[in-house]
C-alpha positions, 0 to 999 in steps of 0.5 A: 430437204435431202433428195433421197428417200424416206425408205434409204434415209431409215435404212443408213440410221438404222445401219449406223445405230446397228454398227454402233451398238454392235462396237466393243471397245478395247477399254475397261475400268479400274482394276483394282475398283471393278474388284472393290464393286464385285466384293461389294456384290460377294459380301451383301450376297453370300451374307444374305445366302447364310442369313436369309436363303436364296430369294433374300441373297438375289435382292442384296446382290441386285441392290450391291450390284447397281449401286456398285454400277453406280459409282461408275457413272460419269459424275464428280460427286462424291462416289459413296453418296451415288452408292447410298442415293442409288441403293434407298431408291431401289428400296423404296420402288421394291417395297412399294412396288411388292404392295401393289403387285397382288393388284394387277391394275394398281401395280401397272398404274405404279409401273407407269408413275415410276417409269414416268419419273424416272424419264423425267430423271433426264432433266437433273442429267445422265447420271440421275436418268440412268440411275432412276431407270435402274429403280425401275427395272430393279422393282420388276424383277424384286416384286416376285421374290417375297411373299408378304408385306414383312418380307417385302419390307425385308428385301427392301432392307437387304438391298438398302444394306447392299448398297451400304456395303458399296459405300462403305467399301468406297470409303475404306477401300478408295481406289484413283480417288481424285483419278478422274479429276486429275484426268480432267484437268490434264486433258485441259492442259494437253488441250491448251498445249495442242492449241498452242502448237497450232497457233505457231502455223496457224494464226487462225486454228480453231479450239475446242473449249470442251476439255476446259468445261470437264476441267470446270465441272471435275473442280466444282466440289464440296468443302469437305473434297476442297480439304483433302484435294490435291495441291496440283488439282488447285488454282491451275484451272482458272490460269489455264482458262485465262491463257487462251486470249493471250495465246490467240492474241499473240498469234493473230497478225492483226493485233499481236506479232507481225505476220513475218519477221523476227516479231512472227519467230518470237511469237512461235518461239514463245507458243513453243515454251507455252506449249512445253511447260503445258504438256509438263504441268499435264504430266505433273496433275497425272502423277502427282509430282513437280512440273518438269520443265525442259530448260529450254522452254525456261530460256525461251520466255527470257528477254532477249539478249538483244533486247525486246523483239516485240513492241506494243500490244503484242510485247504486251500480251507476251509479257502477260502470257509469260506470267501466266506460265510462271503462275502455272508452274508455281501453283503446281509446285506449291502448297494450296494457301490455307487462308483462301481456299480455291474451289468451285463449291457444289451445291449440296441436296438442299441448293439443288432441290430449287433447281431441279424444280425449275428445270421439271417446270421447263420441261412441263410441256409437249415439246421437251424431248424429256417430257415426251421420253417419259410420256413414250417410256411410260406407255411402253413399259407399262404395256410390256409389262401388261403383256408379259404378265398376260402371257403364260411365262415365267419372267415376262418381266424380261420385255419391260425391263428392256424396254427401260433399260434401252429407251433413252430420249434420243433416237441413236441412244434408243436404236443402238442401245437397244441393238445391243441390249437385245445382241447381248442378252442372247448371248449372255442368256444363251451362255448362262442358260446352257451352263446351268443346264449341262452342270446344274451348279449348287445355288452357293456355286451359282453365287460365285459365278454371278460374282465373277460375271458382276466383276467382269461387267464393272471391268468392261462398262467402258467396252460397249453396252453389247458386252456390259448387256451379255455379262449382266444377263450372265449375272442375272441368270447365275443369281435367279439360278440360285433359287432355282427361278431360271431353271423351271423357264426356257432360256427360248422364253427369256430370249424372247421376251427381251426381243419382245420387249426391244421391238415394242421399244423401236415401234414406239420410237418410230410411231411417236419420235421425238427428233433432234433435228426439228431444234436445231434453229432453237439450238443455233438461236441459243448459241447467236444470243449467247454469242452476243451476250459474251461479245457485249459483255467483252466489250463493257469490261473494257468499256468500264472495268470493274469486278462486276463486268469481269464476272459478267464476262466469265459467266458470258463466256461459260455460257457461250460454251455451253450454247456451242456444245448444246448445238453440237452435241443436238447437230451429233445426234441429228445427224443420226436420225432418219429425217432431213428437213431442219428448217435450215440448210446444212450450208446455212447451219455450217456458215452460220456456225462458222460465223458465230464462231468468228465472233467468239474469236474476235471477242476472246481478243477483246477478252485479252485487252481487258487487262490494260483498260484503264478509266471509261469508255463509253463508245465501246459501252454504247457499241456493246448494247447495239450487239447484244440486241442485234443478236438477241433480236437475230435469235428471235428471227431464227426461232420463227424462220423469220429475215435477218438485218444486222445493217443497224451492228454496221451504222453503230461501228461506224458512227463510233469510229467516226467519233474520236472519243479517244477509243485505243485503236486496238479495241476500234480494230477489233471492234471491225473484226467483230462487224465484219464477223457479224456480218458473215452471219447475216450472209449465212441466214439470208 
């Protein structure tokens, strides 16, 4: 528990969510493709300015607007189909949102439901979160445009036909389409390359695995992206992911080169090449040509003229490390073979329709953070939405269309969006408000000015929500202008509503919050039963290898990574939060961390000998059961703030190194890395 008080641990959280939400970056989007989003927008609204008027134009815009956004969300699906996805769930909430809106309680019981799945969006990810909360807001302002159920049913079709428009845009007019997966595996590569470095100074440096779960996810893809995929995006990510046990292997003094010597200067030389040709086949997936290699590197991975330099394992593992390398270069120089096609399939709407079942049935309960952020978003929206339409505004809407746009599950997501959500709308509404006052631009004019907004907005998502905020609510106002909605209001009126509406936000979060902190011993529980499954499943691969246990070894892996970035992104998040008791020690939480990190280690190297186990071995087999239900059970005793005894890990290496059954005494050394790693973990709960 942190000594200080409740009062100045509130007031840090709020001072860093406050600078972070206030932060604008020097970062923006693809030129070329915030042009193509904003001539999506210019399209579905001037067309719909000549055909339908301006309340008609405002629901294609709005529709070609968020579905033009949607294309820039951090997703490797297929672009088009977030646009169309996007586009018929707008259309759906406005239409039924418009048919109950002549009913003030049924129209706030449809605010509730939608606003309350669309907080349960979060479990299918950030994407589907973001994207259904637009809905939302989309429906709050588009159900107060027509004026029947026939022109209700005719915004809907407008704003299905905008985000048509950006779909077919997205199609005709592909712009870096395979950018963002290039970049993926690139960064891998540099990833790898970095690693490598640092292994020749440090034989112990720590990795980070994050840049090979984005590369994991940008290759999971569909049949129909695998026959247009580039030659340089095929077979390098598997090869690059197999290379880190060979590098970590060869480094470490205990079971690669000697500490000192000529062994330890072959090693770095080789580290060195690897590093090299990494970094070429970065520069190669960037820009789509041939690895350059540097001469020099080749030369490195040669034999030496006097011959082999490092013996055993370690030559072993070199030998091993030096074909990888070549098999990278080759899959960047040649042509993807036809006949078997190297991709991770995505699941199509019918596969994830399962998933998505299973994870709303997990998160059905009190104690999901997802669950408990539809319940408040829920509530809140529906009362600022009662609220506003109490009040004798014009666009009370303004406070419900904040509060969904800046709640989010976490509290430093909530806090900081809302500070520039509500930053930026003063700005923005100041700025719009003012020029329609001093200039009153015609509502073709006003057109235009919403389309350069919406353009700068697409430009800019990457600088920071309080600039995205400011040049949205410029577009908002410029697009309401041009049937003249904004300028029978006050923009004093519009500015308080959003205020309004983040207070009631913030209030919400802060009388029912849902914290981060109280899962870090869930989280950590994960991430030891992960931990244990990957160093039971290294072990059986080599205690008896077959295809089975080496798929079982790569999904152990995966998930081990997983479980590693579920804590540290839940530790992240805590750190933000005005509260100090986690139910463990940050000392603890450190160690703990650091030891589970040593039997991740310890198992890669494991991971490195699978590749020359020959025949059966059953003690390495029996060894494997004993980790896996120690840790599983040390999972359990962490979840229920329970002791933890890992002694029974200890008597079993020992009972199978006294043996002699034959085990390879690498594997037994590595065996007593693992123990004594597993023992720091007991040190760290005690």
């Amino acid at each position: 528990m942190s000594s200080s008080s409740p009062g100045s641990a509130w007031y840090r959280s709020l001072k860093t969510a406050t600078r972070t939400g206030l932060r604008v970056e020097r970062a923006t989007n693809q030129p070329l493709a915030a042009l193509r989003g904003a001539l999506g927008v210019a399209i579905a609204l001037f067309g719909a300015l000549a055909l339908g008027g301006p309340a008609m134009a405002t629901s294609a815009a709005l529709g070609a607007q968020l579905s033009g956004m949607a294309t820039f969300q951090r997703s490797y699906r297929p672009r088009p189909w977030l646009a169309v996805a996007t586009a018929l769930g707008l259309s759906l909430s406005t239409f039924v949102g418009y048919c109950a809106s002549p009913y003030p309680v049924l129209f706030l019981a449809v605010v509730a439901v939608w606003a309350f799945a669309a907080g349960m969006a979060w479990v299918a990810g950030q994407t589907a979160g973001i994207l259904a909360s637009m809905a939302v807001t989309v429906m709050l302002v588009v159900v107060t445009l027509p004026a029947s159920v026939p022109q209700a049913a005719q915004h809907a079709g407008v704003i299905a036909a905008g985000g048509l428009i950006q779909a077919l845009l997205v199609l005709v007019w592909p712009v870096d389409r395979w950018g963002a997966h290039r970049e993926a595996l690139a960064e891998a590569c540099a990833s790898m390359a970095d690693y490598a470095r640092r292994l020749r100074h440090d034989p112990f440096a720590s990795f980070d695995p994050d840049p090979l779960m984005l590369a994991r996810e940008a290759a999971i893809v569909t049949p129909g992206q695998a026959r247009s995929r580039p030659n340089e995006l095929t077979g390098v990510r598997s090869l690059v992911e197999r290379l880190r046990p060979a590098l970590a292997a060869l480094a470490d003094p205990r079971v690669g080169a000697a500490e000192e010597g000529r062994e330890r200067d072959r090693a770095r030389e080789l580290l060195a090449a690897a590093a090299e040709i990494l970094d070429a086949a970065a520069r190669s997936i960037r820009s789509g040509d041939g690895a350059q290699v540097p001469e020099a590197a080749y030369r490195a991975l040669a034999l030496p003229p006097d011959g082999p330099v490092l013996h055993g394992l370690a030559r072993h593992t070199a030998l091993r490390l030096v074909g990888l390398l070549a098999e990278v270069t080759d899959a960047l120089d040649s042509p993807a073979d036809d006949d078997q096609p190297r991709f991770l399939r995505r699941p199509g709407v019918r596969a994830l329709l399962p998933l998505t079942v299973e994870a709303l049935r997990r998160h059905w309960t009190r104690r999901s953070p997802v669950m408990r952020h539809a319940v408040r978003v829920a509530v809140v929206v529906t009362v600022a939405e009662a609220i506003g339409r109490a009040l004798p505004f014009g666009h009370g809407y303004w406070a419900a269309m904040t509060v969904m746009m800046i709640m989010r599950p976490e509290f430093s997501q909530t806090y900081s969006r809302g500070v520039a959500r509500l930053a930026g709308t003063v700005v923005g509404v100041g700025l719009a408000s003012g020029v329609m006052v001093l200039a009153k631009p015609a509502p073709w004019v006003c057109g235009l000015l919403a389309v350069v907004a919406v353009g700068c907005a697409y430009l800019t998502m990457r600088a920071g929500y309080m600039a995205l905020s400011a040049l949205v609510s410029v577009y908002v106002v410029f697009l309401l202008s041009m049937d003249g909605l904004v300028l029978r209001y006050t923009a004093e009126e519009r500015v308080g509503m959003t205020l309004f509406g983040g207070l009631l936000a913030f209030a919400a979060y802060a009388l029912w919050p849902t914290w981060q902190t109280v899962r870090l011993p869930e989280r950590l529980a994960d991430y030891i039963a992960a931990a244990g499954h990957y160093s039971a499943a290294a072990l059986e691969a080599y205690g008896d290898p077959s295809p089975r246990s080496r798929r079982a070894l790569r999904e152990a892996l995966l998930d081990h990574r997983g479980a590693r970035a579920a804590l540290a992104a839940t530790e992240a998040a805590a750190a933000a939060e005005p509260v100090r008791e986690r139910g463990l020690r940050p000392s603890q939480l450190s160690d703990a961390r650091a030891a589970i990190s040593a039997v991740g280690r310890t198992s890669m190297l494991i991971e490195a000998h699978v590749p020359t186990a020959e025949g059966h071995c059953a003690g390495a087999s029996a060894f494997a059961s004993v980790v896996r239900a120690e840790l599983e059970r040390t999972a359990l005793a962490v979840r229920a703030g329970g002791p933890v005894d890992l002694s029974v890990v200890q008597d079993a290496f020992r009972a199978w190194s006294a043996e002699a059954d034959g085990t390879p005494p690498e594997i037994l050394f590595d065996a007593s890395i693992l123990t004594e790693a597993v023992t720091g973990l007991q040190d760290a709960l005690q």
